[in-house]
C-alpha positions as CSV (number, residue, x, y, z in Angstrom):
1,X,-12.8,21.4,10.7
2,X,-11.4,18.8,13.5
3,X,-14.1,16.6,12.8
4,X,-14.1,16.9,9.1
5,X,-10.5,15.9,8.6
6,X,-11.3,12.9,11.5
7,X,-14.1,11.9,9.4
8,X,-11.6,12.5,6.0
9,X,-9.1,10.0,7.7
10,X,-11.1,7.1,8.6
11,X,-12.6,7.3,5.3
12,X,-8.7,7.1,3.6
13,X,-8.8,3.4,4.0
14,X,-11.9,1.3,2.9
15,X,-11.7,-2.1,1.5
16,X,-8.5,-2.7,2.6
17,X,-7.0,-6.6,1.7
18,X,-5.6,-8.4,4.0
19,X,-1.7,-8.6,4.1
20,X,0.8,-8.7,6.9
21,X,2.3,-5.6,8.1
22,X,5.4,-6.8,7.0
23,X,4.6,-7.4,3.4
24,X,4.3,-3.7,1.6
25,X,1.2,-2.4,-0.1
26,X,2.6,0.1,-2.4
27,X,5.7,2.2,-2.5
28,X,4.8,4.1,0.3
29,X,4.8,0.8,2.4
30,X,8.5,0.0,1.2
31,X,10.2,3.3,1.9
32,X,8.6,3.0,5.5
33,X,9.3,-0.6,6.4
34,X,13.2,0.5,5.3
35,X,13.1,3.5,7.0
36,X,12.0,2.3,10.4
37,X,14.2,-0.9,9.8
38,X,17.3,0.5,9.3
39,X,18.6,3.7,11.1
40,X,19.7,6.1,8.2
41,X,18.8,3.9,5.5
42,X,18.8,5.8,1.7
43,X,15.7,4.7,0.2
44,X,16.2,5.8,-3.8
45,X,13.6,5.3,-6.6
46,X,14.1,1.9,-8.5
47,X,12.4,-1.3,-8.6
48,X,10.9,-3.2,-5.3
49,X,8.3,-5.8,-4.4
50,X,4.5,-5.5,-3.2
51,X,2.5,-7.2,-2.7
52,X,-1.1,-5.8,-3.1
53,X,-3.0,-9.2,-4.0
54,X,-1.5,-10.7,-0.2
55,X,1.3,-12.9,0.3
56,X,1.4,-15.1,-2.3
57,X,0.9,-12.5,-5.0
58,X,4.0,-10.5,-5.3
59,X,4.5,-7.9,-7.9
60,X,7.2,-6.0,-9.0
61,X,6.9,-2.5,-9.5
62,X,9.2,0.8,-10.2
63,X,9.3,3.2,-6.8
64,X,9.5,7.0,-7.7
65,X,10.7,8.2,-4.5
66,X,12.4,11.6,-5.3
67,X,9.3,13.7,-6.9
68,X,8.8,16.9,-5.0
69,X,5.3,18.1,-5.7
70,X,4.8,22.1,-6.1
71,X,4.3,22.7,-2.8
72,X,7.6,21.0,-1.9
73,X,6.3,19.5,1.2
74,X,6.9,15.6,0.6
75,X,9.4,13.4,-1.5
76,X,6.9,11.5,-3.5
77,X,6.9,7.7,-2.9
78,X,4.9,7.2,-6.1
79,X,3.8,3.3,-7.0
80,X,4.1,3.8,-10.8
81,X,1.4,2.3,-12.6
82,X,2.8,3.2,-16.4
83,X,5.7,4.4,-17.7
84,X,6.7,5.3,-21.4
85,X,10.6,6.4,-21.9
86,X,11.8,5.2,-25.2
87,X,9.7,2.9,-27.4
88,X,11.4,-0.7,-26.5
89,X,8.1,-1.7,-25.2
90,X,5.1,-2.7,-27.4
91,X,1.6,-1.2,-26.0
92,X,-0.4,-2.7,-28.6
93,X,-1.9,-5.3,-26.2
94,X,-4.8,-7.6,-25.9
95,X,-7.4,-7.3,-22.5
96,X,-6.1,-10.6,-21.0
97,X,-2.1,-8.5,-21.2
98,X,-3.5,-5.1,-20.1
99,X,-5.3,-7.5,-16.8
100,X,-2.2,-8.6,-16.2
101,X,1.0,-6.5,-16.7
102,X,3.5,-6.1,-19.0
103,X,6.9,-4.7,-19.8
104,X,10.4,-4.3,-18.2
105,X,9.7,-2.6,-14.8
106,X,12.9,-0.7,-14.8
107,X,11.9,0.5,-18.2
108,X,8.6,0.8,-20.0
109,X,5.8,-1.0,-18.5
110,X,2.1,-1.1,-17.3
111,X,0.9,-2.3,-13.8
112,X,-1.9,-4.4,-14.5
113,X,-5.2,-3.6,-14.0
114,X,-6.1,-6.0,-11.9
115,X,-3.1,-4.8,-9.6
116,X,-4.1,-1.2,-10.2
117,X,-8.3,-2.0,-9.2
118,X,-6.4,-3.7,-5.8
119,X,-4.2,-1.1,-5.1
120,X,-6.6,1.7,-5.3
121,X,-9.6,-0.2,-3.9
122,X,-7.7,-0.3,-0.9
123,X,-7.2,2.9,0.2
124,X,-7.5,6.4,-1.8
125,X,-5.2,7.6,-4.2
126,X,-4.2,10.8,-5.9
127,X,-2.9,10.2,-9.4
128,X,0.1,12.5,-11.6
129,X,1.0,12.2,-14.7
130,X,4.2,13.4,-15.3
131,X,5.5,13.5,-19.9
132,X,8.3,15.6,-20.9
133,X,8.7,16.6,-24.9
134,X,11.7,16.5,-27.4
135,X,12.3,19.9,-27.0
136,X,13.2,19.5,-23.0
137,X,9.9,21.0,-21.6
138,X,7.8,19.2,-19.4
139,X,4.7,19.4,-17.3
140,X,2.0,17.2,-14.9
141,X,-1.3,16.6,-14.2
142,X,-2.8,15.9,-10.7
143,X,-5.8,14.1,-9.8
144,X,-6.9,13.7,-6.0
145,X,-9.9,10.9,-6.8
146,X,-8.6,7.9,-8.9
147,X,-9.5,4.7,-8.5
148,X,-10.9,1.7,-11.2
149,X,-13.6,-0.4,-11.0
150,X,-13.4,-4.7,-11.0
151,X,-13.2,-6.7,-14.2
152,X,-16.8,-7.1,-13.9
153,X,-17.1,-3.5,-14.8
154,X,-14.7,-3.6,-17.4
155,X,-12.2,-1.5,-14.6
156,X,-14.2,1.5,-15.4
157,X,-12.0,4.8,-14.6
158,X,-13.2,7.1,-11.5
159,X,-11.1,10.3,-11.5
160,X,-11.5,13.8,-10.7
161,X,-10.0,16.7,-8.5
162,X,-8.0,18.0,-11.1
163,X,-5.0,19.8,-10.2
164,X,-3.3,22.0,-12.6
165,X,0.6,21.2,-13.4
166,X,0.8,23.3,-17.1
167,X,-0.2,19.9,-18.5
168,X,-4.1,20.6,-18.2
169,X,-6.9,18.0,-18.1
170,X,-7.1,15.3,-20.7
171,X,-8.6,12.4,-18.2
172,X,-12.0,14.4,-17.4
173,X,-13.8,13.2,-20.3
174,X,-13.5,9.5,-19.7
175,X,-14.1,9.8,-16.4
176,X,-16.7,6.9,-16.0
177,X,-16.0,5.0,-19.2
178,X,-14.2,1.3,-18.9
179,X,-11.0,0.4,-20.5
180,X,-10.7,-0.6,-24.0
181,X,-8.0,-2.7,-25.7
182,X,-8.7,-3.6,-29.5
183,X,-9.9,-7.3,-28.4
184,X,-12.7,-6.0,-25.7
185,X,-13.0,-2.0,-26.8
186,X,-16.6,-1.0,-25.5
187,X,-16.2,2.5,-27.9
188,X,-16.1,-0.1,-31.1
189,X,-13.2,1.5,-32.6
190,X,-10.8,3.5,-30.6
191,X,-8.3,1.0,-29.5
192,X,-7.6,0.0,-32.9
193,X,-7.8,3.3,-34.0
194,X,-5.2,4.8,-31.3
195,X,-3.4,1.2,-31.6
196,X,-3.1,1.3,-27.8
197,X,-5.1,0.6,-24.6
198,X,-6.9,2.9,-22.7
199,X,-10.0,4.7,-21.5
200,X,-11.7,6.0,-24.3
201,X,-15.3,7.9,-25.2
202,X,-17.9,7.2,-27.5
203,X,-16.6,10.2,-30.0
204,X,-15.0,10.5,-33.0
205,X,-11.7,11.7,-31.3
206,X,-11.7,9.1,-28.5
207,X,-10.3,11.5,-26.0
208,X,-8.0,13.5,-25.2
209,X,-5.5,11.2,-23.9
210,X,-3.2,8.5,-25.4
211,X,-0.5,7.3,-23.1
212,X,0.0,4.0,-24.6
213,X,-0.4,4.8,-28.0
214,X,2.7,4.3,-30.3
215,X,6.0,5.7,-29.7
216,X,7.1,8.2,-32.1
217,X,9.4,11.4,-32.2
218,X,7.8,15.0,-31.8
219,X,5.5,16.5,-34.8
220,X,3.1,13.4,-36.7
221,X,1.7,13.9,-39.6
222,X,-2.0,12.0,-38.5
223,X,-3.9,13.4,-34.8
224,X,-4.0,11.1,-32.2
225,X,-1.1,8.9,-33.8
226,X,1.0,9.0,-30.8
227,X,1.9,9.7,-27.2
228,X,-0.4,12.2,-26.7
229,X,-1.6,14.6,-24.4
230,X,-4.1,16.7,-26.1
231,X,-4.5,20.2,-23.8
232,X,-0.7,20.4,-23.4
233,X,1.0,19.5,-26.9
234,X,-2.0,19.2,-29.0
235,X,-3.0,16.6,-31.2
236,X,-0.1,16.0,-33.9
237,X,2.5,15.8,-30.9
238,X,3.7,12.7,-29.8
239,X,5.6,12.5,-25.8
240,X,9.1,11.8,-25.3
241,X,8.0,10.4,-22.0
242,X,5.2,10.0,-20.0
243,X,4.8,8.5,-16.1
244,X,1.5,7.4,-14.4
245,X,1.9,7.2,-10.8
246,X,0.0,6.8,-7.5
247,X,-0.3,7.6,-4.0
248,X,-1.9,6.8,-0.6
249,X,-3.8,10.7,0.2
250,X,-3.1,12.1,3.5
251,X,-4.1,14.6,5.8
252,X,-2.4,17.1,4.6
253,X,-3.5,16.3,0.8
254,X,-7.2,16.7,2.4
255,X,-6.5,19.7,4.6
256,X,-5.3,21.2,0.6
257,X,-8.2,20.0,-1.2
């Protein structure tokens, strides 16, 4: 077991781009260059700096740091990668937009996926999705493998080790298929179809999964017309909200797997 979880850790980190130690990677890196900075320091969730390109690439991003997973045992530090709250945002983007980030970081917004393929091509990552409904119930889904691909490979998706959260498991079947945007959309029709951006298969439904599909209240009258989450809310529901969110794996994540 000892020399598993050795084996485990040095394979956490792989890849890794150079930055300084003083320059943060991800969230994680930001609460703990505060934390041993400052004696007693309150790090709360809002919007920081990384910088996961190097030094002369920073990018702003929105820290969860207050999310206490199930098991209670840490206080998040999530890098969010998407977040839908209220509609103000426009998700119907072109490739070169969904490449590069977009939005209002301390509202509705999307990484980038070229930050996204640096930040998980770094070191490993678990993913949650946290969405909430209009009727004040919510629910998550946990993934301990996520990571994209390059540009070159169209940033295909690479997730698995599901973990259940009463959402259940819409990302399993695009697991291996790139991202689509109505401009560049490998399935031929799904982007435009689900007016969004995302990882969709070669089916008539697309997936199970639209995050950045159009923001609309509750009950729609067409499927996959919204913010949807198929396995939890079905296919006529549209989200009230809905987070994407990453972070570095540990030992203890492993010793749980």
């Amino acid at each position: 077991m000892l020399l598993f979880l050795v084996l485990a850790l040095s394979s956490l980190v792989h890849l890794a781009p150079v930055v300084t130690s003083s320059l943060p990677l991800d969230c994680d890196d930001v609460y703990s260059l505060k934390i041993n900075s400052t004696k007693n320091v309150s790090v709360p969730s809002g919007v920081y700096t990384i910088y996961p390109a190097g030094p002369l690439e920073p990018v702003k991003v929105y820290c969860d740091m207050g999310c206490r997973e199930s098991d209670g045992h840490d206080n998040g530090r999530w890098t969010v990668i998407q977040r839908r709250i209220n509609g103000s945002v426009n998700f119907y983007r072109t490739w070169e937009t969904y490449k590069n980030g977009f939005g209002n970081i301390s509202g509705e917004y999307w990484l980038g996926l070229e930050n996204i393929f640096m930040l998980t091509n770094s070191e490993k990552y678990l993913l949650r999705v946290d969405m909430e409904d209009f009727e004040k119930g919510s629910a998550y889904a946990q993934y301990t493998l996520f990571y994209i691909n390059s540009e070159s490979d169209n940033y295909k998706l690479n997730i698995g080790g599901y973990i259940n959260g009463g959402a259940g498991d819409a990302l399993a079947y695009v697991n291996g298929m790139a991202f689509s945007t109505f401009d560049k959309d490998v399935t031929g029709s799904c982007a435009e179809t689900n007016l969004a951006g995302f990882w969709y298969y070669y089916s008539w439904s697309c997936g199970y999964a639209n995050p950045n599909g159009l923001y609309r209240y509750g009950t729609v009258n067409t499927a996959y017309g919204g913010i949807m989450w198929q396995p939890w809310k079905g296919n006529y529901y549209s989200l009230k909200t809905i987070t994407m969110k990453i972070r570095r794996m540990t030992l203890q994540d492993l010793q749980n797997i």
